[in-house]
Backbone bond lengths (Angstrom), bond angles and torsions (degrees), N, CA, C in turn:
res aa  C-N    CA-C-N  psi(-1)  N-CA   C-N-CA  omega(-1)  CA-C   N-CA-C  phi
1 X - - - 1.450 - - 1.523 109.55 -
2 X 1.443 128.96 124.68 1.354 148.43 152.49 1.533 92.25 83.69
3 X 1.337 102.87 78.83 1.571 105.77 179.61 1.528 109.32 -69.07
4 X 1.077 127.86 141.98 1.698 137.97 147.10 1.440 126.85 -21.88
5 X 1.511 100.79 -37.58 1.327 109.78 -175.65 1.734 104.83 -90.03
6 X 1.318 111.23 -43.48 1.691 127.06 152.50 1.541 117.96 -8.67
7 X 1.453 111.32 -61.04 1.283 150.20 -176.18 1.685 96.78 -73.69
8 X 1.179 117.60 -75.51 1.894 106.42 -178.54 1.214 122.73 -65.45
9 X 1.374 109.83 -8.72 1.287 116.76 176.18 1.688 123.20 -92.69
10 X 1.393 96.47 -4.36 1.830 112.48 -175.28 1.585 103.52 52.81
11 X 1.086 115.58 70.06 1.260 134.43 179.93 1.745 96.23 -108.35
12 X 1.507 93.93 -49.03 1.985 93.73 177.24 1.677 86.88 -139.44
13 X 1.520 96.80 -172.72 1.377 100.71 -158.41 1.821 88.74 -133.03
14 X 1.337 147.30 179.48 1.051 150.49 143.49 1.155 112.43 -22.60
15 X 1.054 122.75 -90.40 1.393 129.99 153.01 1.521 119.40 13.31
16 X 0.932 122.94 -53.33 1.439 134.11 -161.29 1.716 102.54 -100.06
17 X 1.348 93.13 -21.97 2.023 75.41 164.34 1.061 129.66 -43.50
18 X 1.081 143.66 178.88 1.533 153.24 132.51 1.165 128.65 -41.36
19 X 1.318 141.76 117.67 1.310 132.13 -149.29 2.137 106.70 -79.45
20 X 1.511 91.47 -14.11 1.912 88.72 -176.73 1.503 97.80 -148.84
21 X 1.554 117.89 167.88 1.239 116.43 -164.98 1.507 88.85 -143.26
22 X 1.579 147.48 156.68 1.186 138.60 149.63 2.367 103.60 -112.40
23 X 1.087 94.68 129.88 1.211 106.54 154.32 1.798 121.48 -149.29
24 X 1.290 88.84 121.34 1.513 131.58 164.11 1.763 93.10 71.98
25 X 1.615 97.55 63.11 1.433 101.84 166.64 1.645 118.95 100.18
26 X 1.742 120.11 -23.88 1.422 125.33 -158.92 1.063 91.05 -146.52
27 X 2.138 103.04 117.57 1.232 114.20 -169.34 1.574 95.73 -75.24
28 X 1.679 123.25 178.26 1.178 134.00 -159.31 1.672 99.38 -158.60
29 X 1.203 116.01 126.71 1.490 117.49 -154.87 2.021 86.87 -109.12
30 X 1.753 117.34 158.74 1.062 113.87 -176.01 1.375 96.41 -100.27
31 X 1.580 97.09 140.65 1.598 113.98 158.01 1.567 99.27 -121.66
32 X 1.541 115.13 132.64 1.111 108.98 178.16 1.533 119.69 94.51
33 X 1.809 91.49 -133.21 1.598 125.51 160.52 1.333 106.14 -119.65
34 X 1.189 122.57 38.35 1.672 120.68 -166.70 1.252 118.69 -152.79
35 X 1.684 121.48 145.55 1.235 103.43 -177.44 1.616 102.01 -139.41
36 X 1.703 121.86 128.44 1.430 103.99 -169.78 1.523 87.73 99.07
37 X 1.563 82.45 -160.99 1.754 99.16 167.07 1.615 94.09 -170.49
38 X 1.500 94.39 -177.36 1.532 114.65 -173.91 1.669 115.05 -50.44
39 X 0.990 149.87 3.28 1.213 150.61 125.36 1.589 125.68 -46.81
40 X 1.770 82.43 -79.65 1.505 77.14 175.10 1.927 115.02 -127.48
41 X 0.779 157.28 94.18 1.515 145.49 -132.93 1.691 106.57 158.42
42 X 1.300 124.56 160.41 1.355 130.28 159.64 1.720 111.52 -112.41
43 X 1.195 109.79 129.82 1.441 115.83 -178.90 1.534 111.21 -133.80
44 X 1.856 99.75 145.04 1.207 85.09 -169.78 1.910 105.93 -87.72
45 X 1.210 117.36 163.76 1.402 120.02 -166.82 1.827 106.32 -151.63
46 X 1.586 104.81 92.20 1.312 109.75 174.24 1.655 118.05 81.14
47 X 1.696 102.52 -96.44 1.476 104.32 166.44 1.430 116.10 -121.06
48 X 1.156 116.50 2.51 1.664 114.70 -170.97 2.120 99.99 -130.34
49 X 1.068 94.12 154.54 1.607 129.71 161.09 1.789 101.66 -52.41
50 X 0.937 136.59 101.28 1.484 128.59 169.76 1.624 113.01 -97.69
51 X 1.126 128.15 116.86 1.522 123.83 -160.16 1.720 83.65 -114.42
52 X 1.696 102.06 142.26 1.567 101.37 166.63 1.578 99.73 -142.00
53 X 1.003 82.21 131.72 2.128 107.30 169.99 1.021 114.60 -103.32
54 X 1.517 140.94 103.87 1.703 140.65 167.03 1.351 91.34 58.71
55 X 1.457 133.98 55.92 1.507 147.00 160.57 1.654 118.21 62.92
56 X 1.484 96.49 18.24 1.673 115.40 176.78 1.641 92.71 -90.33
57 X 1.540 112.48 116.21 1.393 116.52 150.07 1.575 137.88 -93.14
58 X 1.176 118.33 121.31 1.464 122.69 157.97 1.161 137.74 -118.50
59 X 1.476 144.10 161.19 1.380 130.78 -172.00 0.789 128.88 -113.87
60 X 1.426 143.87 150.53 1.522 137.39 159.34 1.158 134.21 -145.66
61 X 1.346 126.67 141.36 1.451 110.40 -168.25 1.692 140.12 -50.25
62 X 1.637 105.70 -24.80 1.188 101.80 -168.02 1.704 101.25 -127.66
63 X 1.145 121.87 142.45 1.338 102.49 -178.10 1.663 134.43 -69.05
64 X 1.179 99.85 -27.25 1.487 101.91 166.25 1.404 107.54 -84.15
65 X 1.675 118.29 109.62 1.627 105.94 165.22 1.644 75.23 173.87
66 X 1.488 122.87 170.95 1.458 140.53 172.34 1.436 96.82 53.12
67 X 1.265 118.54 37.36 2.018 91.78 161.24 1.409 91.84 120.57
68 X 1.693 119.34 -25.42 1.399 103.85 -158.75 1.658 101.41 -105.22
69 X 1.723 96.67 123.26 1.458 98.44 -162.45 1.962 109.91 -103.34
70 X 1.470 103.98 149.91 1.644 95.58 -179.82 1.823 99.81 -82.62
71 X 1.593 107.20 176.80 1.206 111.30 166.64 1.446 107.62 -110.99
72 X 1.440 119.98 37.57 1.819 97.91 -173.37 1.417 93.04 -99.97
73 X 1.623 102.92 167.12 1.392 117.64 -171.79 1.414 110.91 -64.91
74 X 1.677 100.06 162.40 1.874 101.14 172.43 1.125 103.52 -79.77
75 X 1.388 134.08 -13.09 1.282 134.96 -166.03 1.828 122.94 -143.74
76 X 1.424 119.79 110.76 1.244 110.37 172.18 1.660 113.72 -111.69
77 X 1.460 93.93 171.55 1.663 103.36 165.96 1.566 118.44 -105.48
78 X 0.983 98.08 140.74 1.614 123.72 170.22 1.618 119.68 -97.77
79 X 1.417 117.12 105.02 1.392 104.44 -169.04 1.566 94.03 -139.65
80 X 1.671 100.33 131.81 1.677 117.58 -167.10 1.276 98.68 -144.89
81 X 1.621 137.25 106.42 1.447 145.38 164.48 1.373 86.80 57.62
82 X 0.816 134.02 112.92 1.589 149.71 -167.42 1.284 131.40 -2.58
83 X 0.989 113.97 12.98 1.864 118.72 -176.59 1.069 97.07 -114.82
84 X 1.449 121.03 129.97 1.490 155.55 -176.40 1.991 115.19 -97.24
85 X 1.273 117.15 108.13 0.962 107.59 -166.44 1.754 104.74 -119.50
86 X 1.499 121.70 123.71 1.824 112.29 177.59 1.322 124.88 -77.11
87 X 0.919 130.01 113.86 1.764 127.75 -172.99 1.662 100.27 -98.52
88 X 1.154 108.07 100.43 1.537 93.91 163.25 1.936 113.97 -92.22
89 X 1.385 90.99 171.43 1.686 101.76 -171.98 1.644 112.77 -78.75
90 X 1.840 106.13 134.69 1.413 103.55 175.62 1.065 117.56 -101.43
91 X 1.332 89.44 -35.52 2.029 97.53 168.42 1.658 123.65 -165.69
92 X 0.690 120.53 158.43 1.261 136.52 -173.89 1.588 108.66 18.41
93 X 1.640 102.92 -87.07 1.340 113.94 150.75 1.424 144.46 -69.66
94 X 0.808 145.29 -11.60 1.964 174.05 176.06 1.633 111.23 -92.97
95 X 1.111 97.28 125.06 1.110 129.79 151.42 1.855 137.30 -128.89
96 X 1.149 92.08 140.63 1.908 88.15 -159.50 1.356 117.42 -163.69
97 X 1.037 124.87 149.00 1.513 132.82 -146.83 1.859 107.17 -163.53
98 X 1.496 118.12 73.06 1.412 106.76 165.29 1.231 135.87 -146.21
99 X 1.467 103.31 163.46 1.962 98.54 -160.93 1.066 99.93 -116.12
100 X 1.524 127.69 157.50 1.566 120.22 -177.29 1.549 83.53 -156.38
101 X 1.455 115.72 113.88 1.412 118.00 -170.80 2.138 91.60 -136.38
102 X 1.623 106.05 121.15 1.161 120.32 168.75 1.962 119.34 -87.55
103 X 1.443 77.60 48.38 1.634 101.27 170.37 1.378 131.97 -175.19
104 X 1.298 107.02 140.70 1.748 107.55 -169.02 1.489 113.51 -35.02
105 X 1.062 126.18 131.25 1.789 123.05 29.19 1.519 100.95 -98.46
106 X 1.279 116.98 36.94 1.969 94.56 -177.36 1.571 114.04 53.95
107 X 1.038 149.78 9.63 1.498 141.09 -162.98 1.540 108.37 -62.17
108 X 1.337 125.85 42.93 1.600 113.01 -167.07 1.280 129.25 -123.96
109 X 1.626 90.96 133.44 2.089 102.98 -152.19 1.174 74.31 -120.52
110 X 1.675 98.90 152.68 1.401 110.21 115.49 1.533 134.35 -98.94
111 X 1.107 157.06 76.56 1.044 141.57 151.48 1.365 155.08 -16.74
112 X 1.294 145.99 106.64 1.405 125.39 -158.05 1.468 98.21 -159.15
113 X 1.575 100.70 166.44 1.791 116.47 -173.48 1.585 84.99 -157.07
114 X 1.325 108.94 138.17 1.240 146.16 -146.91 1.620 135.99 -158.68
115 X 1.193 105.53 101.55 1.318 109.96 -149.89 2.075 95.13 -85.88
116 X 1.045 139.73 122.43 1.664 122.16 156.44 1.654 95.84 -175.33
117 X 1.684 112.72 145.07 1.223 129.88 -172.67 1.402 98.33 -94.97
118 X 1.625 89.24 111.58 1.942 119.99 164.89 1.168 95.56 -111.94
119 X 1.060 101.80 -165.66 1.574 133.96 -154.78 1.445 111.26 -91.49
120 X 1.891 95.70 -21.30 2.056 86.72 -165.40 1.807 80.77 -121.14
121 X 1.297 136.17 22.66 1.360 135.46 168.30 1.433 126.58 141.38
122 X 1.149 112.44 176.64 1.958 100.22 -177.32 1.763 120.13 -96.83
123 X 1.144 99.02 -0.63 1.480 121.18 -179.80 1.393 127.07 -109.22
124 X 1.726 136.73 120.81 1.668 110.90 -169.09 1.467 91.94 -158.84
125 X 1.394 119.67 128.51 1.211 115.64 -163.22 1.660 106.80 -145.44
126 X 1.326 118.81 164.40 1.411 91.61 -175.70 1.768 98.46 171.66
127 X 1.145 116.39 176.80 1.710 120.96 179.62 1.793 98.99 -120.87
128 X 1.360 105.53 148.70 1.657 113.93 134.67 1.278 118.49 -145.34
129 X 1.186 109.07 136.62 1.425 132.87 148.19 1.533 132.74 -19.92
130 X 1.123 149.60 140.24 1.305 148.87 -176.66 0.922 116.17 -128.67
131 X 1.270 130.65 143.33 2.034 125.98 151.22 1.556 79.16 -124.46
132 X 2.095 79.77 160.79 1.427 82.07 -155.72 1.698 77.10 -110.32
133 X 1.314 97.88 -177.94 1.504 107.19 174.81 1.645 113.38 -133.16
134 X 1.098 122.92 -108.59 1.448 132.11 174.83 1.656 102.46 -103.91
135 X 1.456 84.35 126.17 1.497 104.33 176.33 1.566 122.85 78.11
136 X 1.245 115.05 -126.55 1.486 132.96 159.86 1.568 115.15 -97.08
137 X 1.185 128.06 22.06 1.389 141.83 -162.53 1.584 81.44 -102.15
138 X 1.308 105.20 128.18 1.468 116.93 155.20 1.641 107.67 -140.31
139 X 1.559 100.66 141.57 1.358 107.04 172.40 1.633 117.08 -132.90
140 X 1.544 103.28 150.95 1.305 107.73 -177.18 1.640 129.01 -47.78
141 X 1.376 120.25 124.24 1.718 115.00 175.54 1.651 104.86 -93.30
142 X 1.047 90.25 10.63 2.097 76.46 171.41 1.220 106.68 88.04
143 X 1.504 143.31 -28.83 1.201 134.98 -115.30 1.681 107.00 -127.87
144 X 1.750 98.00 28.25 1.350 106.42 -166.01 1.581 103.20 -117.43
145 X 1.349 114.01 -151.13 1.617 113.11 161.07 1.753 90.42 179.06
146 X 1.546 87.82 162.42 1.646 124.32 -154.55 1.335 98.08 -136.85
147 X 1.550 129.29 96.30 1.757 93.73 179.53 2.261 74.83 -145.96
148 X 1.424 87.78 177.63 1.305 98.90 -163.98 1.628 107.92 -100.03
149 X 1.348 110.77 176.51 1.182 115.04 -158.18 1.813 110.84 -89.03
150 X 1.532 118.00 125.00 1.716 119.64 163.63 1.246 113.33 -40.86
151 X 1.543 132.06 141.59 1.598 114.70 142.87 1.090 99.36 115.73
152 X 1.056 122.04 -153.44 1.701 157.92 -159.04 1.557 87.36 -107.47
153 X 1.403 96.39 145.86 1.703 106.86 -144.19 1.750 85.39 -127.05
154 X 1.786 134.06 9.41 0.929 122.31 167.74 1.164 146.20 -76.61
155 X 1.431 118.47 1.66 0.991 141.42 -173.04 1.739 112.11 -161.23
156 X 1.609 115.04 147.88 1.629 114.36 -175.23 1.517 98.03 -81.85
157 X 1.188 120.66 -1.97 1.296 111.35 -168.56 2.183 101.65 -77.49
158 X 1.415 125.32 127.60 0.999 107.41 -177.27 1.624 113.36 158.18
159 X 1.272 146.70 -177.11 1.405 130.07 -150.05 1.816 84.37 -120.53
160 X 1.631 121.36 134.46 1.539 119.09 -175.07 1.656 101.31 -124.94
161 X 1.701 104.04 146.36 1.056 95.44 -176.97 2.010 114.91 -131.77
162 X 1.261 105.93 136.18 1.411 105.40 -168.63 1.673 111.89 -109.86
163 X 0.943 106.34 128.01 1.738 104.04 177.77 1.523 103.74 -71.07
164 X 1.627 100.95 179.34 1.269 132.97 -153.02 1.647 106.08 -38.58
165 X 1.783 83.10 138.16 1.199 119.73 -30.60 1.304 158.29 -41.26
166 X 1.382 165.21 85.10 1.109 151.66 -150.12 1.066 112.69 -13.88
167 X 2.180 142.29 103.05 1.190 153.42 152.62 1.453 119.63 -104.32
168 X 1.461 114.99 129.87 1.219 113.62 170.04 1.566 104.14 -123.89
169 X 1.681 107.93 139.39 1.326 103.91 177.62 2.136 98.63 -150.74
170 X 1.224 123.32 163.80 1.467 138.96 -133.32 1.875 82.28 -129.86
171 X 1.327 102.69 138.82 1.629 107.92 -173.20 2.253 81.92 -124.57
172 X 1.172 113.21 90.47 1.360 99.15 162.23 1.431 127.09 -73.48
């Protein structure tokens, strides 16, 4: 998450960091591209992630990885024309939430929030729909949307928008 190269590439801007970082226990608030400082803190430096422990530096490409932890939730909401959906976290980047039931009422989503730097932002979240077929086999009806996140790209929390049809839906 929020690669170095991300960053030289104006993929995101400062701005769009994360507003706090925890490593090895003590959160670290952003100034800048930096969090901490050269003691103890990760800063960004040129093209790489520079992480320092008791004024030991090392680098890495992405800022979350070696110790350096995010603060986003294990769990968000998904809310589209009134239905509220919980996504908890699978990993790192991912979040996802789905049911695939081969019996009435059909209720079957997938849901997901998704952290990776495209072209239209670093955030993209969204529902689909299922009909089911044979068995536990479910396949897509089209009838969903995936679109990426408005705004400030530091957090998934925020209003996302998916083209055609034109959908907007709120990741709390």
């Amino acid at each position: 998450m929020y690669s170095a190269i991300g960053l030289v590439d104006e993929l995101y801007t400062a701005s769009d960091l994360p507003d706090a970082v925890t490593i090895g226990g003590t959160s670290y608030s952003r100034s800048g591209t930096g969090y901490g400082n050269t003691t103890n803190g990760v800063i960004f430096e040129t093209s790489v992630w520079a992480k320092y422990t008791s004024g030991v530096r090392s680098v890495q490409p992405c800022l979350f990885q070696n110790g350096v932890i995010d603060k986003f939730l294990a769990t968000y909401t998904l809310n589209w024309e009134g239905d509220s959906y919980a996504i908890p976290r699978i990993e790192l980047c991912y979040w996802q939430y789905s049911i695939c039931l081969d019996a009435p009422p059909y209720n079957n989503y997938l849901v997901a929030l998704q952290f990776g730097e495209g072209p239209y932002g670093l955030w993209f979240a969204g529902y689909e729909p299922f009909d089911v077929f044979e068995g536990d086999i479910c396949t897509p009806n089209g009838l969903g949307g995936f679109g990426y996140k408005i705004g400030l790209q530091n957090t998934p929390v925020g209003t996302y928008y998916a083209e055609g049809p034109d959908i907007f839906f709120t990741i709390s």
